[in-house]
C-alpha positions in Angstrom: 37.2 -19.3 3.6 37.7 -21.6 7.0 35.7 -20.8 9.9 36.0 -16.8 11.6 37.1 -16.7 14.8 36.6 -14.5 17.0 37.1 -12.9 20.8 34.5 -11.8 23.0 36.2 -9.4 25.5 33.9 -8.8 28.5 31.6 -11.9 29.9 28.2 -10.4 30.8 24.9 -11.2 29.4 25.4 -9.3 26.0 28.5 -11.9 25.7 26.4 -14.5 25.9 24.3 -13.7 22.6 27.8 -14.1 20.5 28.3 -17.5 22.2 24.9 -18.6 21.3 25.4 -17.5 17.5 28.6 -19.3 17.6 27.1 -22.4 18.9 23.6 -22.1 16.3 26.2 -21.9 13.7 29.8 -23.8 14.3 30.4 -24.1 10.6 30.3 -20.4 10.5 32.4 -19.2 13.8 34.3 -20.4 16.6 35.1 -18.4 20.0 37.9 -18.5 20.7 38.2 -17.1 23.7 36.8 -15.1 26.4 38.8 -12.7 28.2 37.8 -12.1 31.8 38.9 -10.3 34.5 39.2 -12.6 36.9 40.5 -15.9 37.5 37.1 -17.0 39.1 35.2 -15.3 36.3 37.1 -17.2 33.8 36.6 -20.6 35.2 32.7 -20.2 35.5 32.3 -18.8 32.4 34.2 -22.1 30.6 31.9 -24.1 32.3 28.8 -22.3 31.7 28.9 -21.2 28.0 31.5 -24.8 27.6 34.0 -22.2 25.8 37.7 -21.2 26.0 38.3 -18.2 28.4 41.1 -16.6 29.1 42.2 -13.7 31.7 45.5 -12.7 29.0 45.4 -10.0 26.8 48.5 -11.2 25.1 47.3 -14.6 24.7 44.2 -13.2 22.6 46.5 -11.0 20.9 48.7 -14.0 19.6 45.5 -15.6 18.7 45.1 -13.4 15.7 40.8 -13.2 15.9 38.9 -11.9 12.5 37.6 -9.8 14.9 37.2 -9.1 18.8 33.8 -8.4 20.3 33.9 -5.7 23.1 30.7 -6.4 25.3 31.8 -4.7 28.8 29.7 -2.1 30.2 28.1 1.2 28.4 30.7 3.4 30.6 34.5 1.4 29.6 32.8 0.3 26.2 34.8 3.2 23.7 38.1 2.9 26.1 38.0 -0.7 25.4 37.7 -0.3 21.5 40.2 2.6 21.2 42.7 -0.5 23.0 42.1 -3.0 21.1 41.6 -1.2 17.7 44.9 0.4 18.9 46.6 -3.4 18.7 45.9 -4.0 15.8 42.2 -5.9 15.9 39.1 -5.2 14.1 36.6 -4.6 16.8 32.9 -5.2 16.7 31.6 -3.4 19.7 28.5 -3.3 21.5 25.9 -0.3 21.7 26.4 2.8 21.9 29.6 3.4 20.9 30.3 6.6 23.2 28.0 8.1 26.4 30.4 11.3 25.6 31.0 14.0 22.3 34.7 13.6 23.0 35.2 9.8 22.4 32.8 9.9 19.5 35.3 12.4 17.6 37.9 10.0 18.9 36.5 6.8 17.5 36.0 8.9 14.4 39.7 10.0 13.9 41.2 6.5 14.9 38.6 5.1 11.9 40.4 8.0 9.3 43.7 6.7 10.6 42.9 3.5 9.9 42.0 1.4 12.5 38.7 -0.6 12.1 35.3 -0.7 14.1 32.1 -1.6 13.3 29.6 -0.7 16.3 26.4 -3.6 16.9 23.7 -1.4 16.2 21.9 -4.0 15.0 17.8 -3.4 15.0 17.9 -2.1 11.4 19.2 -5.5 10.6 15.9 -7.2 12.7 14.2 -9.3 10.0 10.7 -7.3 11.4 12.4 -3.9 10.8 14.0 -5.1 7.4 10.8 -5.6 6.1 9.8 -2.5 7.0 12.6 -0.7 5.1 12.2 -2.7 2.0 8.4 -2.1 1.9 9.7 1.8 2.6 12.7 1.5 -0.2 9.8 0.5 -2.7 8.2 3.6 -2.4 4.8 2.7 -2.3 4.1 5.4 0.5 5.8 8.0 -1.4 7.6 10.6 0.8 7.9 9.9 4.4 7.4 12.7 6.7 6.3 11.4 10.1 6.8 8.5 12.3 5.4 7.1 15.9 8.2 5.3 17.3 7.7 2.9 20.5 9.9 0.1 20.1 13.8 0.7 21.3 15.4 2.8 23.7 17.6 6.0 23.0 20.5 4.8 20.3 18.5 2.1 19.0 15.2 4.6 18.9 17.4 7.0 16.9 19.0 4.2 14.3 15.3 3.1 13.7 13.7 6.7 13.3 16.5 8.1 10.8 15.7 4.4 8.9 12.0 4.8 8.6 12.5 8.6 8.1 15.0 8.1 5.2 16.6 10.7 6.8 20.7 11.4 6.4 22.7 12.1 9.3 24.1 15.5 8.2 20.2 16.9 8.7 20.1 18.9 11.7 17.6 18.5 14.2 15.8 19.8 16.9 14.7 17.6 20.2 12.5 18.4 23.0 11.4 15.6 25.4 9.8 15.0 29.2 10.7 11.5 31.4 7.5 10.4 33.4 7.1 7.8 35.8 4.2 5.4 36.1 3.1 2.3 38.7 3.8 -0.8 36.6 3.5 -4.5 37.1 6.5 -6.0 37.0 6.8 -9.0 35.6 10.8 -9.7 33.8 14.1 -8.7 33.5 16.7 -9.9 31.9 17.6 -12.6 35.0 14.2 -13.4 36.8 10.7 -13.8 36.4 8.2 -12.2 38.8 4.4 -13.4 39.8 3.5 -12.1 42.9 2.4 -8.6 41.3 4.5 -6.6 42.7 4.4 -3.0 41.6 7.4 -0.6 41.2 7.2 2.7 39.3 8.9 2.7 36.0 9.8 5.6 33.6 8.7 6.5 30.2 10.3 9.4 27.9 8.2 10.6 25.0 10.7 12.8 22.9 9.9 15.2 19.5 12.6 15.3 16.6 11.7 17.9 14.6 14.1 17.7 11.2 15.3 20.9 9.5 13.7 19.6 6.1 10.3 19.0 8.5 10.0 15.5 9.2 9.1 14.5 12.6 9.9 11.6 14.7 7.4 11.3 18.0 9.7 9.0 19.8 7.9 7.0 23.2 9.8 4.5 25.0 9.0 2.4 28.5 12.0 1.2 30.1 9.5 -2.4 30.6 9.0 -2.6 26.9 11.8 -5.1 26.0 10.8 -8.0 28.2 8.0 -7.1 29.8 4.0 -8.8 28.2 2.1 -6.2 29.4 4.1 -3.3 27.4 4.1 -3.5 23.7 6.0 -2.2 20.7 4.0 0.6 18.6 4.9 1.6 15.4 3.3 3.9 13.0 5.2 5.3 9.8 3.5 7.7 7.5 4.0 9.1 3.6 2.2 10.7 1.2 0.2 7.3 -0.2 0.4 5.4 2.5 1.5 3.9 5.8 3.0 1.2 7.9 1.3 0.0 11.5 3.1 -2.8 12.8 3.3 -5.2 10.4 0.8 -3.9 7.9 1.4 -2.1 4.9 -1.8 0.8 3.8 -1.0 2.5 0.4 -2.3 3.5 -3.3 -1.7 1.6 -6.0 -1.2 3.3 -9.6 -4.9 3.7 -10.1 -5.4 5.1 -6.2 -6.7 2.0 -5.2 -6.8 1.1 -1.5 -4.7 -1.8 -0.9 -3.6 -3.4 2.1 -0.7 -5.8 2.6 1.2 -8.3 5.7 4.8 -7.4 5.6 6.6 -11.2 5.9 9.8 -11.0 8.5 11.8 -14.0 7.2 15.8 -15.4 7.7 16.9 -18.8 6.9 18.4 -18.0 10.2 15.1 -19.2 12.1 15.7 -22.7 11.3 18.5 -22.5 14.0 16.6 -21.1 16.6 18.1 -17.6 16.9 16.1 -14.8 18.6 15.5 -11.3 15.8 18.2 -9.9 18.1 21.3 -12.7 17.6 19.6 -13.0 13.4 21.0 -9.1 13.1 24.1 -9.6 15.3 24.8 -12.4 13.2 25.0 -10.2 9.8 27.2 -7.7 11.9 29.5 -10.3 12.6 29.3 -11.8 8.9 30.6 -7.4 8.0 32.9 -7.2 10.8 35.0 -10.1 9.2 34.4 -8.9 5.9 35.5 -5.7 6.7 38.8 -7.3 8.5 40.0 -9.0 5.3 39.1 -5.3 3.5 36.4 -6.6 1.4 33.9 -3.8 2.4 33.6 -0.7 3.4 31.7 0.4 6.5 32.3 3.9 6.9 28.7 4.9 6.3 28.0 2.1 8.9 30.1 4.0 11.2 28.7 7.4 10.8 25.4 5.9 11.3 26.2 4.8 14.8 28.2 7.8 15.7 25.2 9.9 14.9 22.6 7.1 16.8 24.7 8.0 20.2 25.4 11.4 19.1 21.3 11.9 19.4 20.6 9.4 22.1 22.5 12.3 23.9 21.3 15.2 22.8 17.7 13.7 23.7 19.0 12.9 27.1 20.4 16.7 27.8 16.6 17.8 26.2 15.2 15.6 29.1 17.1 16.8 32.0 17.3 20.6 31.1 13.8 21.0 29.8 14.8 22.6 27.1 14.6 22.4 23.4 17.8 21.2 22.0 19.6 21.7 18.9 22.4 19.5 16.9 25.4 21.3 15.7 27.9 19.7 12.7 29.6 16.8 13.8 33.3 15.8 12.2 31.5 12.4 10.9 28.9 13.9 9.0 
């Protein structure tokens, strides 16, 4: 198999993590092209990521990609999928794959009629997290019943919890949550650095998802947590004979011996200087054109992100409302 190809529709800084891969890894993938809206947009992106762009949806079209990445904004990102999974293209989209119920269903019909998406939600794939889930899949903490989850926002928060949980997405659920806001340093985001300690408030949700089978997810997110050094990840996942904290795994042996062990995050992918982030984009992208020349199936991969947005929702309605909220069947499940 020659190099995949590929077309990143939309030219904002998610775009540039699939440029970056491409570049890490040119005997794997080639852009090329970058559609942009503008003329103006086009020209500085070519110059900036030193890449092909385009502002014709016919000439990507003719181009015949493995796949086409759709990184546009949270609000256009299911239209633009439904369009381009409507021409004909595999599409690999970025997160999450619908703000609304009705799209979801949508996306979920066009997939049993055939068309083909595979939606980044990638942290599962973290080589961190990875480790985590194979230290889980090995059972030495037996059941799982609770987890402390500070690490990723809404969708991502939900992908992660049902993972450490072992938990289907046909299990209803209950979620209650509160948003509070809190004076914080500020110190990144994603464009600038700040060091004259300026303070702006900043909110934190801390949501419960209560399982119908009775495990619990105690879910905590900052919306500093992602860049800035002063707000860390916490993680906590508990079973019957043991636990995970962080990186370290508590359990019982067969004899109900303590032991105590460093869970190892590793990818040949380090060599190449990719971030945990682009290392599980990468294998989505590896899936995506897998799943273009119909060597795998992803329908469970599908579900699974339907049901991350489907409860990144439904914690967002418990937030504003106040109230206790309830999932209901969802065609996917």
């Amino acid at each position: 198999m020659g190099k995949i190809r590929f077309i990143i529709v939309g030219s904002g800084w998610r775009s540039k993590f699939y440029v970056r891969i491409a570049k890490a890894l040119p005997e794997r993938y080639e852009v090329a092209a970058m559609l942009c809206r503008s003329v103006e947009k086009a020209e500085k992106m070519a110059k900036e990521c030193e890449i092909y762009t385009t502002t014709s949806i016919e000439e990507c079209i003719q181009m015949q990609p493995d796949f086409v990445v759709a990184a546009v904004t949270k609000t256009d990102i299911a239209r633009v999928s439904m369009e381009w999974m409507d021409r004909g293209c595999t599409v690999l989209c970025e997160t999450p794959a619908s703000l609304e119920y009705s799209m979801l269903e949508q996306l979920w019909k066009a997939h049993k009629a055939g068309e083909k998406l595979v939606v980044a939600e990638q942290y599962v794939y973290y080589p961190q997290y990875a480790a985590v889930i194979e230290a889980l899949d090995r059972n030495v903490c037996g059941s799982i019943h609770c987890v402390n989850l500070s690490v990723a926002h809404e969708y991502h928060g939900a992908s992660l919890m049902r993972a450490f949980l072992q938990e289907s997405v046909a299990t209803p659920f209950t979620v209650s949550g509160k948003t509070y806001t809190f004076p914080t340093t500020e110190t990144y985001t994603r464009y600038e650095k700040f060091t004259d300690g300026r303070v702006a408030d900043k909110k934190r949700t801390v949501a419960t998802f209560t399982f119908a089978n009775g495990k619990v997810c105690w879910y905590d997110f900052d919306s500093e947590q992602y860049r800035s050094p002063i707000r860390k990840n916490l993680l906590k996942i508990q079973g019957v004979r043991g636990e995970i904290v962080g990186n370290r795994l508590y359990y019982l042996d067969e004899h109900n011996e303590a032991c105590e062990e460093e869970l190892a995050a590793q990818s040949e992918l380090e060599q190449y200087g990719l971030s945990q982030d682009e290392i599980a984009i990468e294998h989505l992208m590896q899936l995506a054109a897998q799943y273009n020349r119909d060597e795998v199936d992803l329908e469970d991969l599908l579900k699974n992100a339907l049901q991350d947005s489907y409860m990144a929702i439904l914690m967002q309605e418990a937030v504003s409302t106040g109230t206790c909220v309830s999932s209901q069947p969802q065609i996917w499940q």
